[in-house]
C-alpha positions in Angstrom: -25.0 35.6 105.7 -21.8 34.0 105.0 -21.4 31.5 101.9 -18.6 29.0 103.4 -16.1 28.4 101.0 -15.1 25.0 99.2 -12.2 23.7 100.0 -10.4 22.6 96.6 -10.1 18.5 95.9 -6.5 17.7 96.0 -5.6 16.2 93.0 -2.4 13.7 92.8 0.3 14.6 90.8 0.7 12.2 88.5 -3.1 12.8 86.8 -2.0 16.5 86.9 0.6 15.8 85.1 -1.7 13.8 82.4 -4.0 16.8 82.1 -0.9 19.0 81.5 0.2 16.8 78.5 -3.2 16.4 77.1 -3.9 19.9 77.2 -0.5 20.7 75.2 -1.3 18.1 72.5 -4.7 19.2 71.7 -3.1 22.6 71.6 -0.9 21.7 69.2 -3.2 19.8 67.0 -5.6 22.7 67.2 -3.1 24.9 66.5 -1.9 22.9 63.2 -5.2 22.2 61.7 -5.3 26.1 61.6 -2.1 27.1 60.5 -2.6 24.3 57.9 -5.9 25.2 56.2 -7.7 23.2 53.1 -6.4 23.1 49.9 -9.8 22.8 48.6 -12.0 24.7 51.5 -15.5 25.4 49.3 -15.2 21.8 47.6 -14.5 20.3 51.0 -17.7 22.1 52.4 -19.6 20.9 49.7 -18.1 17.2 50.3 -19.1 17.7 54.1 -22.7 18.7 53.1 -22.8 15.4 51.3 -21.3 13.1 53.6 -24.1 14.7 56.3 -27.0 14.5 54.6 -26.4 10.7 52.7 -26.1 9.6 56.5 -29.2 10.8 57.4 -30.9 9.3 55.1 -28.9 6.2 55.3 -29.5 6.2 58.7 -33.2 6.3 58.2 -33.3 3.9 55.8 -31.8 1.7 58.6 -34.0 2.9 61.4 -37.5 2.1 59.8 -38.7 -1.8 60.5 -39.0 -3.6 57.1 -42.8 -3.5 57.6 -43.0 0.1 57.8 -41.8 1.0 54.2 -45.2 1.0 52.4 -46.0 3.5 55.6 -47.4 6.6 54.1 -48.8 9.4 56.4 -51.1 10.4 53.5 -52.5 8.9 50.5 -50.8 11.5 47.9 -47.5 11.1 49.2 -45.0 8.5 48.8 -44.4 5.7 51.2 -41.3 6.1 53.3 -39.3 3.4 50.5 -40.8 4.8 47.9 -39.0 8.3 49.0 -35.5 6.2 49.3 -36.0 4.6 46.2 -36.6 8.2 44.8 -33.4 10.1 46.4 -31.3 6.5 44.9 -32.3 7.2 41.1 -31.9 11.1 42.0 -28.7 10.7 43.0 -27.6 9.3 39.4 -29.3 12.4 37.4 -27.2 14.9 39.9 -24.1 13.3 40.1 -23.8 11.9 36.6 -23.9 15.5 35.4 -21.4 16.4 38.0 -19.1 13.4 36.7 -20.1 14.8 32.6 -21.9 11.6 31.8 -25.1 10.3 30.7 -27.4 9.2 33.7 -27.1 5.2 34.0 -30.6 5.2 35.7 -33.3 7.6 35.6 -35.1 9.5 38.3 -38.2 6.8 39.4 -35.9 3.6 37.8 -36.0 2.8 41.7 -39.1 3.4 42.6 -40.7 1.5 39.9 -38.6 -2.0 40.8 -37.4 -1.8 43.7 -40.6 -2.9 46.1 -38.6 -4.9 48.9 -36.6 -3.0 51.7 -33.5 -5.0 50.7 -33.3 -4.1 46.8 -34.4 -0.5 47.9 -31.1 -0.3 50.4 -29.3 -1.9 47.8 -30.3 1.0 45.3 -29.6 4.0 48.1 -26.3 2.2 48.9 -25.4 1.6 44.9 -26.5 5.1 44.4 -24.2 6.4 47.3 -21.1 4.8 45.9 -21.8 6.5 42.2 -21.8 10.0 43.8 -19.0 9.3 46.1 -16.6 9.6 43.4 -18.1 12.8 42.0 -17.8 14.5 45.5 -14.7 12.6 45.8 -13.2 14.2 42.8 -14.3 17.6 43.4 -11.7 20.6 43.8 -12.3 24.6 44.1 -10.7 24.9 40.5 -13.4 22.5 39.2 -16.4 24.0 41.0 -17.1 26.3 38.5 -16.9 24.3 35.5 -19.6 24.3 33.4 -21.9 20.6 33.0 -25.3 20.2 31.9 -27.7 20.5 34.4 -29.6 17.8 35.7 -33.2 17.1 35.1 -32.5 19.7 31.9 -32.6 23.2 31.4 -29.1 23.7 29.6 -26.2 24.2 31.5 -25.0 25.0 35.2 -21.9 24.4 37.5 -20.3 21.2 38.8 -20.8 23.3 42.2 -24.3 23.4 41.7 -25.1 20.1 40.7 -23.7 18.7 43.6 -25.2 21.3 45.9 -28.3 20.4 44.4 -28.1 17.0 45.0 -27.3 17.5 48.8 -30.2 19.6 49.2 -32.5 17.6 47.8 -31.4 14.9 49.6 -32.1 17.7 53.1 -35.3 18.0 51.9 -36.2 14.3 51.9 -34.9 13.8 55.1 -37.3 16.3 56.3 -39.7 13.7 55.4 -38.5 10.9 56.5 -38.3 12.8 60.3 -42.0 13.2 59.6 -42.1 9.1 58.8 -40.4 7.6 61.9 -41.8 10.0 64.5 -45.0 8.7 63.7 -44.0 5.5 64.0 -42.8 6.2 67.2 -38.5 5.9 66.0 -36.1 8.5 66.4 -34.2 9.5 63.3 -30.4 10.1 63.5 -29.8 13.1 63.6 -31.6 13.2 66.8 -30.2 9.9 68.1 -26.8 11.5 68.0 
């Protein structure tokens, strides 16, 4: 049997002409951004890990109606703002010893006075802006630099801290999937 053959679509010059360009400019770009690596390409991984995970659990935070934040899947877990208000006063213990200071808040600060979703967003978001400027101020010379770790237990790397802090914030995002799905929302990552 024969498979008739398509005919190709003429295409007018002009938007030929537009793809041509295009093409050639985001070969060029493509081909700066590699000849022109990082400066700082661990601490900027480690910035990018951040930047991911504190918008997912932004994003969350955002996602769940007001009404749902004493939601709780289980008795012996926390409700889904109780879990924000936990990852805010974590964030100080982490990044504080990142930045070589004393935590200004401690771990359940949060969760103890912060009941409403408003002063719980205003916690994450207050808690956000503290560890920006560690991860802002992160290099690859100062990864390895020695800081007392958070949450005790002597000393550890600035690396490590901040990793730390980026995976626990992962891992309480894993929750907070678990929260909105069974109230029905889609978190952000998925909603992407």
């Amino acid at each position: 049997m024969k498979v008739p053959m398509k005919v190709p679509m003429k295409i007018p010059m002009k938007i030929d002409r537009v793809a041509v360009v295009l093409l050639v400019a985001l070969s060029t770009v493509a081909a700066r951004a590699q000849s022109q690596p990082s400066t700082n390409p661990v601490s900027q991984a480690i910035k990018d890990g951040w930047n991911s995970a504190k918008q997912n659990i932004a994003g969350s935070a955002k996602v769940m109606p007001e009404d749902k934040y004493s939601f709780k899947p289980v008795n012996s877990v926390r409700t889904f703002g109780e879990i924000i208000a936990h990852v805010a006063g974590a964030n100080y213990i982490s990044c504080s010893a990142a930045r070589g200071e004393k935590p200004p808040h401690t771990e359940d600060a949060f969760e103890k006075s912060a009941k409403t979703r408003a002063a719980i967003l205003k916690a994450w978001e207050e808690s956000v802006k503290y560890c920006d400027a560690a991860y802002d101020a992160l290099d690859d010379r100062k990864l390895a630099e020695s800081v007392a770790a958070p949450f005790g237990g002597g000393q550890t790397t600035r690396a490590s801290a901040l990793m730390g802090n980026t995976g626990h914030l992962q891992e309480h995002y894993g929750n907070l999937v678990t929260y909105l799905r069974i109230n029905g929302l889609v978190p952000p990552s998925s909603a992407q």
